[in-house]
ZADO-1210 file (C-alpha; in nm, 4 decimals, padded with zeros to 6 digits):
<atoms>
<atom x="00.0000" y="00.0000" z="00.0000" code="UNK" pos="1"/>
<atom x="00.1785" y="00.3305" z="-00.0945" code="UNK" pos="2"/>
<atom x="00.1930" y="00.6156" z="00.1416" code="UNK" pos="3"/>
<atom x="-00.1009" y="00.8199" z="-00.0114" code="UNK" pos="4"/>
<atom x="-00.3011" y="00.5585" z="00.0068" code="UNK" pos="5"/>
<atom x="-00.2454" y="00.4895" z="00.3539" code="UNK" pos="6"/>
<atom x="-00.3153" y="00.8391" z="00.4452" code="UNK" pos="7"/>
<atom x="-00.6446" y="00.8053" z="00.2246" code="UNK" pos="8"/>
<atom x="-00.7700" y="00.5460" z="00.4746" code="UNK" pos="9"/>
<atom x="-00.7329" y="00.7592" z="00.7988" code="UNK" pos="10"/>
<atom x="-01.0513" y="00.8721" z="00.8774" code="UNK" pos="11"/>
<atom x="-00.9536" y="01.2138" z="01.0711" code="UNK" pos="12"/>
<atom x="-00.7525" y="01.3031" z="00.8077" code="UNK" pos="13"/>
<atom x="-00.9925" y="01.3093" z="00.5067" code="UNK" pos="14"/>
<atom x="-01.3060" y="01.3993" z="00.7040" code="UNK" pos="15"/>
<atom x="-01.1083" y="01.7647" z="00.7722" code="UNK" pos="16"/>
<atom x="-01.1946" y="01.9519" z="00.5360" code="UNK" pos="17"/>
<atom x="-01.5204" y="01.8984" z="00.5749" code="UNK" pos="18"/>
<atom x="-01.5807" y="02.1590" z="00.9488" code="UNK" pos="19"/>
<atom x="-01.4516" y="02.3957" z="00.6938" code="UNK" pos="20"/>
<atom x="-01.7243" y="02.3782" z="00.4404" code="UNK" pos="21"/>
<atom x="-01.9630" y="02.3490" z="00.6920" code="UNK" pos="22"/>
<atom x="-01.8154" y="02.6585" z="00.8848" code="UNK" pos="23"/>
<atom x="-01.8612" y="02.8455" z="00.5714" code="UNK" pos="24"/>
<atom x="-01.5445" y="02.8428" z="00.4336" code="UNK" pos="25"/>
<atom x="-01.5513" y="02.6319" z="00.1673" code="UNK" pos="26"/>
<atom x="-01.4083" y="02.9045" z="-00.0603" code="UNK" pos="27"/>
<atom x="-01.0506" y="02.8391" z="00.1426" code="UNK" pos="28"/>
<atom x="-01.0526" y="02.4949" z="-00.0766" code="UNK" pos="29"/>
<atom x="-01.0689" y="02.6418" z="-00.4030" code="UNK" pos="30"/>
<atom x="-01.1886" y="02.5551" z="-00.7350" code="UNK" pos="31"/>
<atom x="-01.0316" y="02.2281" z="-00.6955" code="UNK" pos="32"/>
<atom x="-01.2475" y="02.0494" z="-00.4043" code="UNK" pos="33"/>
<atom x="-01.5672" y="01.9898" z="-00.3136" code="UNK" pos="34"/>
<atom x="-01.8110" y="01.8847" z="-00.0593" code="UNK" pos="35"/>
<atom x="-02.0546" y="01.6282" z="-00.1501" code="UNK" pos="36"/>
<atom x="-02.3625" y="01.5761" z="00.0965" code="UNK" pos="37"/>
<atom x="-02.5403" y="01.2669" z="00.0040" code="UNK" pos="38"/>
<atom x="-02.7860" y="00.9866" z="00.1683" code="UNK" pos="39"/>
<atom x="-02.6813" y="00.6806" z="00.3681" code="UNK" pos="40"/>
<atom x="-02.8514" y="00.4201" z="00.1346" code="UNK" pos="41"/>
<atom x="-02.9632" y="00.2521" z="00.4559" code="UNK" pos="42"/>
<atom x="-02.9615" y="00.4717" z="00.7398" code="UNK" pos="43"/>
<atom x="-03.1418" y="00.7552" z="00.5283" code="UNK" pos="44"/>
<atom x="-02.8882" y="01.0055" z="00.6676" code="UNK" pos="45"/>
<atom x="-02.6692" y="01.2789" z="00.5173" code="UNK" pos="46"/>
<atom x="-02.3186" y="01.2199" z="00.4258" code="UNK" pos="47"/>
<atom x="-02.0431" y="01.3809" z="00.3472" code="UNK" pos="48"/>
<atom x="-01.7682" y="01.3616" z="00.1735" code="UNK" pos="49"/>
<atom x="-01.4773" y="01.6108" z="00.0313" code="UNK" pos="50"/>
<atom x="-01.3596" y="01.5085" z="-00.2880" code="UNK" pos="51"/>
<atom x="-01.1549" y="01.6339" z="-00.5762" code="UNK" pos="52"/>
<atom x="-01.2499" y="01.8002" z="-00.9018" code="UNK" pos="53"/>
<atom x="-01.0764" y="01.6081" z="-01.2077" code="UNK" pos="54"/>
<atom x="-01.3234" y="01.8121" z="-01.4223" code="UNK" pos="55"/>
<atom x="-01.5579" y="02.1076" z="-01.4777" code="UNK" pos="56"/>
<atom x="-01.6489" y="02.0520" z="-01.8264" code="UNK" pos="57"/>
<atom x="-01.9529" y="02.3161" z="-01.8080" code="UNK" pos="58"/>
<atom x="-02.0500" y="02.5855" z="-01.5132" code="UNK" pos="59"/>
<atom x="-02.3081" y="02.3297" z="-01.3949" code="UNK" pos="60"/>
<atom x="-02.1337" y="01.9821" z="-01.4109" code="UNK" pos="61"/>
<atom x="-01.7957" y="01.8429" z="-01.1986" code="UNK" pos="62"/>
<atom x="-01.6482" y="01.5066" z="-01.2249" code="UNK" pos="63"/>
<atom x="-01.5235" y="01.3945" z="-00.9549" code="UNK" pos="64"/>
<atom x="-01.3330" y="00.9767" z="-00.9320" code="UNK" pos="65"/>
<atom x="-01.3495" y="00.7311" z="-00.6681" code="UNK" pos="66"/>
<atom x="-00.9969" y="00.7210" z="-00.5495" code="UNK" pos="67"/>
<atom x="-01.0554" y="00.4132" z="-00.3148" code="UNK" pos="68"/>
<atom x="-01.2733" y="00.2186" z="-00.5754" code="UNK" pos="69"/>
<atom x="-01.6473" y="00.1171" z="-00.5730" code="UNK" pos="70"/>
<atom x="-01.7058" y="-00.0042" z="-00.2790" code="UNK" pos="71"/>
<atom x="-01.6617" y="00.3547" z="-00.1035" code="UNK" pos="72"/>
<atom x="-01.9715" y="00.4676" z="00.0485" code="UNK" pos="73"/>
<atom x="-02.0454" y="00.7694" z="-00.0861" code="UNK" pos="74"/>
<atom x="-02.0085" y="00.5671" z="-00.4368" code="UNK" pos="75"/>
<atom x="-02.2605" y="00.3415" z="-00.3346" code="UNK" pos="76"/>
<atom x="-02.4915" y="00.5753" z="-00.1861" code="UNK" pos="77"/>
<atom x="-02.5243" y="00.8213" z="-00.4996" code="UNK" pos="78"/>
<atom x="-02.5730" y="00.4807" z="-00.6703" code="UNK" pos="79"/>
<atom x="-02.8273" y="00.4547" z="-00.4493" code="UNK" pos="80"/>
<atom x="-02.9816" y="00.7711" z="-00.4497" code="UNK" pos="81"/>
<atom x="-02.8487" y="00.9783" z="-00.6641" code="UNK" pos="82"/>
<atom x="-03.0055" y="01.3103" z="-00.5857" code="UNK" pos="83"/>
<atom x="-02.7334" y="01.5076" z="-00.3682" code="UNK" pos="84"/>
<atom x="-02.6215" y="01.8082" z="-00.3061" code="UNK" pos="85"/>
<atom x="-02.3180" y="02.0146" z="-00.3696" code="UNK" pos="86"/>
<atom x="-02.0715" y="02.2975" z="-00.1776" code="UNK" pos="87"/>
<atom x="-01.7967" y="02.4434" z="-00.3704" code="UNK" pos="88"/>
<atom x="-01.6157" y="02.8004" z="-00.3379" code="UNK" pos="89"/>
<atom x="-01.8939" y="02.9852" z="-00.1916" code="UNK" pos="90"/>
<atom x="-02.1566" y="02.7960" z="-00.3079" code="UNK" pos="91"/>
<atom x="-02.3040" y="02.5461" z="-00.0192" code="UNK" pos="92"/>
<atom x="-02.5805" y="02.2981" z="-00.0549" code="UNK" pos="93"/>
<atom x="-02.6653" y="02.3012" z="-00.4363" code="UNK" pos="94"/>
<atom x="-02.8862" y="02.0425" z="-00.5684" code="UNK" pos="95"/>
<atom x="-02.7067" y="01.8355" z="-00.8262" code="UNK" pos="96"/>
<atom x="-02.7628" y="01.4991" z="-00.9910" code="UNK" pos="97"/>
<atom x="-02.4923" y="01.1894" z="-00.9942" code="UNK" pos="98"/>
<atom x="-02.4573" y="00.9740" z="-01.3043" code="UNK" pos="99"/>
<atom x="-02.1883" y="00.6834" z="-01.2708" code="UNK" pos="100"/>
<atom x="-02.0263" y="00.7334" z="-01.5838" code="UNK" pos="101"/>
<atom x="-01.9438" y="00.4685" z="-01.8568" code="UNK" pos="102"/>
<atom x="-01.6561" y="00.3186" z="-01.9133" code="UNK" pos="103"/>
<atom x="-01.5674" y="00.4296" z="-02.2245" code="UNK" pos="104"/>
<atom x="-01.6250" y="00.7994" z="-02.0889" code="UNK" pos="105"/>
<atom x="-01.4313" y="00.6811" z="-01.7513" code="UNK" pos="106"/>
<atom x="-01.1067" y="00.6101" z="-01.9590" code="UNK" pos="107"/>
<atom x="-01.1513" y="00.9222" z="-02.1876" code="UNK" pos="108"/>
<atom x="-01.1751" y="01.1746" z="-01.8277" code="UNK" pos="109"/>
<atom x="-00.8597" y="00.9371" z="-01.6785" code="UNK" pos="110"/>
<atom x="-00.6383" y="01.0305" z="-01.9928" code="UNK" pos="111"/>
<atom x="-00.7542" y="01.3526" z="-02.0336" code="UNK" pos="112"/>
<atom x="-00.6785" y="01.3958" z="-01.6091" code="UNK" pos="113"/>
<atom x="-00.3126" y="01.2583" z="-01.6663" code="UNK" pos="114"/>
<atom x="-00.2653" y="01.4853" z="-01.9658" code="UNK" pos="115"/>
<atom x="-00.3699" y="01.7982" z="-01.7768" code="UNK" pos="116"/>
<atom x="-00.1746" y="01.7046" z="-01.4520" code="UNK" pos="117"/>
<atom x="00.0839" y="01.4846" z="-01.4824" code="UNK" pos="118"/>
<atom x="00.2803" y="01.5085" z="-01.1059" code="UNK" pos="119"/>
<atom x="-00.1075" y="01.4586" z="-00.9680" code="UNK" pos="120"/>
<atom x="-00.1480" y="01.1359" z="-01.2051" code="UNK" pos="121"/>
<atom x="00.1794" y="01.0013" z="-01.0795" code="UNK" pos="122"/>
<atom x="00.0813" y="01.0220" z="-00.7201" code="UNK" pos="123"/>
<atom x="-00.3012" y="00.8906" z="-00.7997" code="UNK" pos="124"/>
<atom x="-00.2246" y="00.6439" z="-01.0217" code="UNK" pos="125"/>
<atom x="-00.0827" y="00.3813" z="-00.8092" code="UNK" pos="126"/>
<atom x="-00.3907" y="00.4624" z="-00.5381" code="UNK" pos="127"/>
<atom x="-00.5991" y="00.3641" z="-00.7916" code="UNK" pos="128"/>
<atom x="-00.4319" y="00.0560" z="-00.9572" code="UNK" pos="129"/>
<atom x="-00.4193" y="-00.1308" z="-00.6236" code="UNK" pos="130"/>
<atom x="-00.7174" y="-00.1901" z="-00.6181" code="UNK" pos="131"/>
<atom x="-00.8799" y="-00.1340" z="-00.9483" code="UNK" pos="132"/>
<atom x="-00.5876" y="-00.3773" z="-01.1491" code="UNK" pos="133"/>
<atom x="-00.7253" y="-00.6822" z="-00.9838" code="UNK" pos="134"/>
<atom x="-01.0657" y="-00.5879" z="-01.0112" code="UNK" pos="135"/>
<atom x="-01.0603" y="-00.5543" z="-01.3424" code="UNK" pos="136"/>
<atom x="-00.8724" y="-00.8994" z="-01.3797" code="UNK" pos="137"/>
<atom x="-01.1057" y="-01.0454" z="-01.2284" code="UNK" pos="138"/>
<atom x="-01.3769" y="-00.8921" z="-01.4580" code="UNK" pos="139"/>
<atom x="-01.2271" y="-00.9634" z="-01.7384" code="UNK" pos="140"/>
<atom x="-01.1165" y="-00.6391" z="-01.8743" code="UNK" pos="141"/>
<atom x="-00.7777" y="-00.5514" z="-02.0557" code="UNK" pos="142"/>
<atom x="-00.7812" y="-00.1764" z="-01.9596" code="UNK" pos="143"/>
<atom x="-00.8127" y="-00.1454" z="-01.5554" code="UNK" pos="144"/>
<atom x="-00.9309" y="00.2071" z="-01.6092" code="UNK" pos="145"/>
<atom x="-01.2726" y="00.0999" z="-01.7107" code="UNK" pos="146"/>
<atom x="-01.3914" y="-00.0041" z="-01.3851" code="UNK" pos="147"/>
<atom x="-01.2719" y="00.3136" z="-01.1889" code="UNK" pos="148"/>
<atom x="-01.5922" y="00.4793" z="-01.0611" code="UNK" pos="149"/>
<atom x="-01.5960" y="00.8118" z="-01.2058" code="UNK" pos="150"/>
<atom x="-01.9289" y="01.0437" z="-01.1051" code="UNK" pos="151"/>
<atom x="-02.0569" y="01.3612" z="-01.2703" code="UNK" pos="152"/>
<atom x="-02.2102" y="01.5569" z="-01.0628" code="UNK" pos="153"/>
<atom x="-02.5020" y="01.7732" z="-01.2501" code="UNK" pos="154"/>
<atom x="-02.6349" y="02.0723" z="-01.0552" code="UNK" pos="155"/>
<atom x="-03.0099" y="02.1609" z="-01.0857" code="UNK" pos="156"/>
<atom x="-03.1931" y="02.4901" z="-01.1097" code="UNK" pos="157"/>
<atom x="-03.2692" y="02.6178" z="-00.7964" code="UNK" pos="158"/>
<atom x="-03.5696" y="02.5326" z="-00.6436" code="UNK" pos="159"/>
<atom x="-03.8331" y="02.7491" z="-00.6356" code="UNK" pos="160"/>
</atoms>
C-alpha cells in the first residue's frame, strides 16, 4: 500500500476539510475540491464527503473519481440515491444529480486527467491501480481504467 493511500484510509484526516465547508469556508478549498452531501442508502442520513475536481467541463457539471474504488460509500450511496447536493467556493448545498459514468467515458476523463496534470497522475495512479488492477482482472477487462468509478455531478436549477 503506498503512502497516499495509507493516508487516504485515515478517517480524521480526510473527514477535515469537511468543518470547513460546513463553517462556511468552503471558498478556502478552491476551485479544486468539493463537498458532496449525500444519503446513507440505509440509514437515510446525510453524508459527506470532500472530494476532488478532475473536471468542470460546463458551469453546472464536476467530475469527480473514486480514489478508493467502488465499494466507497459515498459511491454506493449516490448509486443509491443519486439526488445530492453540492458545496464548492462559496456555493453550499446546491442540488445536483450523480450519473456513474461509462466506461468508455471513464477512460476518456482518466487520460484527459493525466494529460492535464501529470505530477497529480503520478501520485493517484498507483492509489488507484491497487485496487482497481485486480478488479478488473477479475472482470475480465484488458484496460483497468474501465472499472474506476468516475461520477458527474449535474447541478439543478434552484428550487423554487
Amino acid at each position: 500500500m503506498t503512502l497516499v493511500s495509507r493516508l487516504l484510509h485515515v478517517r480524521g484526516l480526510v473527514r477535515a476539510p469537511i468543518a470547513l465547508y460546513r463553517a462556511g469556508l468552503g471558498a478556502l478549498m478552491g476551485e479544486e475540491l468539493l463537498l458532496l452531501e449525500h444519503r446513507g442508502r440505509r440509514s437515510g442520513e446525510l453524508r459527506a464527503v470532500v472530494l476532488e475536481v478532475a473536471e468542470r467541463p460546463d458551469d453546472d457539471r464536476f467530475v469527480v473519481v473514486s480514489g478508493l474504488g467502488p465499494r466507497s460509500q459515498w459511491v454506493r450511496n449516490v448509486a443509491a440515491e443519486p439526488r445530492v447536493l453540492v458545496s464548492f467556493g462559496r456555493r453550499r448545498g446546491a442540488r445536483a444529480h450523480a450519473r456513474r459514468l461509462d466506461p468508455d467515458e471513464t477512460v476518456a476523463l482518466l487520460q484527459r486527467y493525466a494529460a492535464a496534470h501529470p505530477s497529480r497522475w503520478r501520485t493517484f495512479e498507483p492509489v488507484v491501480a491497487e485496487w482497481a488492477v485486480p478488479l478488473a482482472a477479475a472482470q475480465g477487462e484488458v484496460d483497468w481504467r474501465r472499472v474506476v468509478p468516475v461520477i458527474e455531478l449535474r447541478l439543478l436549477p434552484p428550487a423554487g
